[in-house]
C-alpha positions as CSV (number, residue, x, y, z in Angstrom):
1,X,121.4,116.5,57.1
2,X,120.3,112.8,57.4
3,X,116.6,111.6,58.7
4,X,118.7,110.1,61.5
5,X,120.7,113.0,62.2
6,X,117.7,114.9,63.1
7,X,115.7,112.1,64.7
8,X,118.5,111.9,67.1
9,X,119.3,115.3,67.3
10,X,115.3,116.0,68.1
11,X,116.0,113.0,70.7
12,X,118.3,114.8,72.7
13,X,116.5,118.2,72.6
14,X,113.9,116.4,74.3
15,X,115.9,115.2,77.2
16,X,118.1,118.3,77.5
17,X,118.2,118.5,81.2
18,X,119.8,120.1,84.6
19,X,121.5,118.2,87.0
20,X,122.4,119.4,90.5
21,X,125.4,117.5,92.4
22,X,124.3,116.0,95.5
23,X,120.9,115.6,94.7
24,X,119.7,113.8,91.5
25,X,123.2,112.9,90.2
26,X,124.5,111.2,93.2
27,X,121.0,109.5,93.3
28,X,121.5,108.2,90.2
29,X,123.3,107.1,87.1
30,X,122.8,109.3,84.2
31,X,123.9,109.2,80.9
32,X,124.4,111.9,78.1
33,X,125.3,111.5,74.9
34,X,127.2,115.2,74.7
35,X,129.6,113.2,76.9
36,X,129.9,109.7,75.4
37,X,128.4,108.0,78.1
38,X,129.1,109.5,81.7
39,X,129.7,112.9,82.4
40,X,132.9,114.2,84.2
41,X,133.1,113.7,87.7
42,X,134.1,115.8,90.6
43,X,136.4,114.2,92.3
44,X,135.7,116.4,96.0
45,X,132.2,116.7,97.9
46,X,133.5,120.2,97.6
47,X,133.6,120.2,94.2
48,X,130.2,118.4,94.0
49,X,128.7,120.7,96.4
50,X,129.6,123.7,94.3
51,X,129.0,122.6,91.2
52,X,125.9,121.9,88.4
53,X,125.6,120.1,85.6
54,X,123.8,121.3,82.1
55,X,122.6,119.3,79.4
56,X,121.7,121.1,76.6
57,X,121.3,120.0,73.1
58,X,125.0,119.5,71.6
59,X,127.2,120.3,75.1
60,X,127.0,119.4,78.5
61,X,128.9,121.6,80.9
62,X,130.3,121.4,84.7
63,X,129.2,125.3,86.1
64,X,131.2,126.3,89.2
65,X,129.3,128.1,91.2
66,X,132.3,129.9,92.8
67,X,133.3,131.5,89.6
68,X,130.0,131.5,87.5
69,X,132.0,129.8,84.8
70,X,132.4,126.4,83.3
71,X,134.9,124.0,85.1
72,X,134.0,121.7,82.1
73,X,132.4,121.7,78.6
74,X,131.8,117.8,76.8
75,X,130.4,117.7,73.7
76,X,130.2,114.6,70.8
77,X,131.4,115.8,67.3
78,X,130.2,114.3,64.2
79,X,131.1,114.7,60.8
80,X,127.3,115.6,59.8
81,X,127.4,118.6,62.0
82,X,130.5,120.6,61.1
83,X,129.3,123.6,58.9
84,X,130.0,127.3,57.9
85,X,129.4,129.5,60.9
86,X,130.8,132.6,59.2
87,X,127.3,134.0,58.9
88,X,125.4,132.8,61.9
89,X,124.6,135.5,64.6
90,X,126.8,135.4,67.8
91,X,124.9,137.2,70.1
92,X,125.9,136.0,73.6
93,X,122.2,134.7,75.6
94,X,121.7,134.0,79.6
95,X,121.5,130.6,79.8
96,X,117.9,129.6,80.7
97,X,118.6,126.6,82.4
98,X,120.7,128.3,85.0
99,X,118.2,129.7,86.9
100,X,117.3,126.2,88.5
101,X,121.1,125.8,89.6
102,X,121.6,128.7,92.4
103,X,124.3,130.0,90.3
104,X,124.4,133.6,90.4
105,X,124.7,135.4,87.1
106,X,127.2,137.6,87.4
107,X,130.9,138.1,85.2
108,X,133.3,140.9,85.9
109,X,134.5,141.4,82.8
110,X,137.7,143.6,82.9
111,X,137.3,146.4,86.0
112,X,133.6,146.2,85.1
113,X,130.7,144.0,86.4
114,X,128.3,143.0,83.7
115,X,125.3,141.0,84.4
116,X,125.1,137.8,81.9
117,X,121.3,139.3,81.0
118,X,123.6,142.9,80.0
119,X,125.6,141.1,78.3
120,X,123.1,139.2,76.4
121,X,120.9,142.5,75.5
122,X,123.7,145.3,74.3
123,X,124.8,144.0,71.4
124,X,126.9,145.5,68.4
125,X,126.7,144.9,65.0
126,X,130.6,144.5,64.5
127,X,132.4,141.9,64.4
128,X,130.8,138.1,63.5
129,X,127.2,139.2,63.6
130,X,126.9,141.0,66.8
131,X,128.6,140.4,69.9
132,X,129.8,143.4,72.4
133,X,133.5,144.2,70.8
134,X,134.9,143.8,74.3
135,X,133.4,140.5,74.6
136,X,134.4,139.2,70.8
137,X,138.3,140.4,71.5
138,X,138.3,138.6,75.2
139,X,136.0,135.6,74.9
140,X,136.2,132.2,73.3
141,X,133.5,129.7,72.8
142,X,134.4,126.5,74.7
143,X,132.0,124.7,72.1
144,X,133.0,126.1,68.6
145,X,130.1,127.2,66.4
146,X,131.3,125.5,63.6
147,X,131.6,122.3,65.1
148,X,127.3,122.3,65.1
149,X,126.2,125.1,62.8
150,X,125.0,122.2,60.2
151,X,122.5,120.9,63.1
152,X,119.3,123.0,64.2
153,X,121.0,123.7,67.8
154,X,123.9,125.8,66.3
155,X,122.3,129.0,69.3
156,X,123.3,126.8,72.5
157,X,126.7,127.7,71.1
158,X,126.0,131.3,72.3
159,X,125.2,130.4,75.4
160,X,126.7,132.2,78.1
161,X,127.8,129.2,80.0
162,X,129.8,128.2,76.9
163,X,131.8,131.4,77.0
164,X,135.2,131.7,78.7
165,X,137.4,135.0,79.0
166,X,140.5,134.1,76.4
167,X,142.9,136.4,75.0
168,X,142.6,136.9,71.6
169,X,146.3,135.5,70.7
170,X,145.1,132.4,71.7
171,X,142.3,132.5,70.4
172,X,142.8,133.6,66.3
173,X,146.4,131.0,67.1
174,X,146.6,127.6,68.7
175,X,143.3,127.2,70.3
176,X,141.5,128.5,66.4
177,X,143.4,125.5,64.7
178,X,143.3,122.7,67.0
179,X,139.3,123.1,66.5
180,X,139.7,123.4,62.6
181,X,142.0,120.3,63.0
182,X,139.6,118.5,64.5
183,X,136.2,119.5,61.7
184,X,139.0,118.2,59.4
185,X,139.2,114.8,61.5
186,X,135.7,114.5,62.2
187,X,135.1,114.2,58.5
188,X,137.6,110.7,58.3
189,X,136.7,109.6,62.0
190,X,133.2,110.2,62.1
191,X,133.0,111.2,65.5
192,X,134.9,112.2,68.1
193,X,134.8,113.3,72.0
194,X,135.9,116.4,73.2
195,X,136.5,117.8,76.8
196,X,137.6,121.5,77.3
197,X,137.4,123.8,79.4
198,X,140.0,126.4,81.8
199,X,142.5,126.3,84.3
200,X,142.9,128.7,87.4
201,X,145.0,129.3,90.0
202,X,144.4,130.0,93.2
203,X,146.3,133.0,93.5
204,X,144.5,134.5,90.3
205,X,141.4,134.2,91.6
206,X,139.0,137.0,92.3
207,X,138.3,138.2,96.3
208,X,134.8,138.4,95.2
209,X,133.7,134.2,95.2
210,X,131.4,134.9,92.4
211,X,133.0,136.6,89.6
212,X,136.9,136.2,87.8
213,X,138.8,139.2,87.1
214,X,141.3,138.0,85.2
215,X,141.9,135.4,82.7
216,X,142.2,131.5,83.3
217,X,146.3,130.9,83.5
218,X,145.4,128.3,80.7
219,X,143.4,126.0,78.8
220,X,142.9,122.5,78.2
221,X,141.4,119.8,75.5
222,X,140.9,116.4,75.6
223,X,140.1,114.8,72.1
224,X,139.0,111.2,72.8
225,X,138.4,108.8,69.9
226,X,136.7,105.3,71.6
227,X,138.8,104.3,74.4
228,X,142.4,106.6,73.1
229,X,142.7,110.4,73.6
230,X,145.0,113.2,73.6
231,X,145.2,115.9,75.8
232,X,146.3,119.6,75.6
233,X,147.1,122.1,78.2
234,X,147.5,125.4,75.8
235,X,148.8,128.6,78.6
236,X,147.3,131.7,77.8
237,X,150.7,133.6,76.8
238,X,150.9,131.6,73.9
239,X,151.2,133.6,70.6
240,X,148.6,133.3,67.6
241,X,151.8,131.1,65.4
242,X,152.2,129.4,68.8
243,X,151.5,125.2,68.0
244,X,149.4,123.3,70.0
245,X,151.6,120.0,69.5
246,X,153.8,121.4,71.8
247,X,151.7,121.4,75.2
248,X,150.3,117.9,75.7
249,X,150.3,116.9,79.1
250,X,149.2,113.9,80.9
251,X,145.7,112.9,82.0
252,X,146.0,111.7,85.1
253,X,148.1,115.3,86.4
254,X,145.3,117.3,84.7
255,X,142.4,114.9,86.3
256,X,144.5,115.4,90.2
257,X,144.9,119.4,89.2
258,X,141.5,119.7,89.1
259,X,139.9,117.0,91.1
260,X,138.2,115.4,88.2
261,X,137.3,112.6,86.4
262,X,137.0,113.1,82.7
263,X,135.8,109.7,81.9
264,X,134.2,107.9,84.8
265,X,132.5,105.4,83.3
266,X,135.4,103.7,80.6
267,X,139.6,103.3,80.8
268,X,141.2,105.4,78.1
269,X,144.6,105.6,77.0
270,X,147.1,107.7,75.1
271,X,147.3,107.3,71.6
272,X,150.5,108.7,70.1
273,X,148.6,107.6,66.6
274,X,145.5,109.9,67.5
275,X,148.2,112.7,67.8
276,X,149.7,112.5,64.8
277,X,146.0,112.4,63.2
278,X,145.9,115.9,64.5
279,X,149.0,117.0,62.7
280,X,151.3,116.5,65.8
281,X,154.5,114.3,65.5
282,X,157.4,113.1,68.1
């Protein structure tokens, strides 16, 4: 890794921060690298109200404070820190940060509750270096590991505010190779924005206002290079030899779907020629 990789890298560690809506970031501007510029938005003062923002070393993320999970993950991809993750250690952590949002730690997993500390602490040795089996066949990272495990933050990855339940079709399938797509295009591009993160319905929500039962009824991804971008809504029936090409959908639906504002700060457009850079043709 370059001197100015990790200069800059170091830079951000330094100004990894928590933000909670209504207080500091209605007070004032901020901006993150981890999302190009200016974070997503809520578009509600319910949504702002319920919500905190995390800065951490290579991702920001939206936490809802309904669900306990992430409404929204943004992170800056670079070609300097895709790596080999096969051998780095996914244990799942509490996130440390989260203790200044008010956000209650707890994920029912399943018909059980699990605590996020539980989580973190009962670890196996199977499967990818130690994560609970029901948690490596029913979770997905929203932030892949490979896309940072050539930088010195690779652990934020294991963050439990980066995890989201997924089924495992998904998972190994579509969502798997859009994120190896996008290592590929990293390494012509040189950098790239994504946005990712889930999409519930009401009606699949859990009675209990801080914890999901169930799976998000999909997923999206929004791949931004400068002002163009592609986005992906990816359901979670999809099969593992499912394509991703097949579910883009339109920004501005997504952004009224789920009251926000991906990027608040800059006008982006569609780029059919940033699709088919990401193997996807009309």
């Amino acid at each position: 890794m370059s001197n100015l990789i990790r200069k800059g890298l170091a830079l951000i560690g330094q100004m990894a921060i928590f933000l909670a809506f209504g207080f500091s970031a209605d007070a004032q501007e901020i901006t993150a690298a981890q999302c190009n510029g200016g974070c997503p938005a809520y578009g509600s003062s319910m949504g702002k109200n319920r919500a905190s923002v995390i800065i951490h070393h290579v991702y920001a993320v939206g936490m809802n404070g309904d669900t306990g999970l992430a409404d929204w993950v943004s992170y800056r991809l670079t070609k300097d820190a895709v790596g080999v993750a096969s051998l780095l250690p996914r244990v799942w952590n509490p996130d440390r940060l989260l203790e200044f949002s008010g956000i209650e730690d707890v994920l029912e997993i399943g018909s059980s509750e699990l605590r996020l500390a539980e989580i973190a602490v009962a670890n196996s040795p199977y499967g990818g270096a130690g994560e609970i089996l029901e948690q490596e066949e029913r979770s997905a990272r929203l932030a892949p590991m490979t896309s940072f495990a050539n930088t010195p933050y690779w652990t934020d990855l294991n963050n439990l505010s980066n995890m989201i339940p997924m089924p495992k079709s998904l998972r190994l399938g579509p969502w798997l190779q859009l994120e190896q797509r996008l290592n590929e295009l990293v390494a012509i591009k040189g950098e790239l924005q994504v946005i990712t993160g889930p999409i519930f319905l009401i009606d699949n929500l859990s009675t209990s206002p801080t914890a999901i039962s169930i799976e998000p009824a999909a997923y999206y991804k929004i791949v931004a290079s400068q002002n163009s971008f592609v986005a992906f809504v990816l359901p979670k029936e999809l099969g593992q030899f499912d394509s991703y090409c097949e579910h883009t959908t339109d920004l501005n639906q997504l952004e009224r779907m789920l009251s926000v504002e991906f990027f608040p700060d800059r006008s982006v457009i569609h780029s059919d020629q940033l699709l088919a850079e990401l193997n996807c043709t009309r």
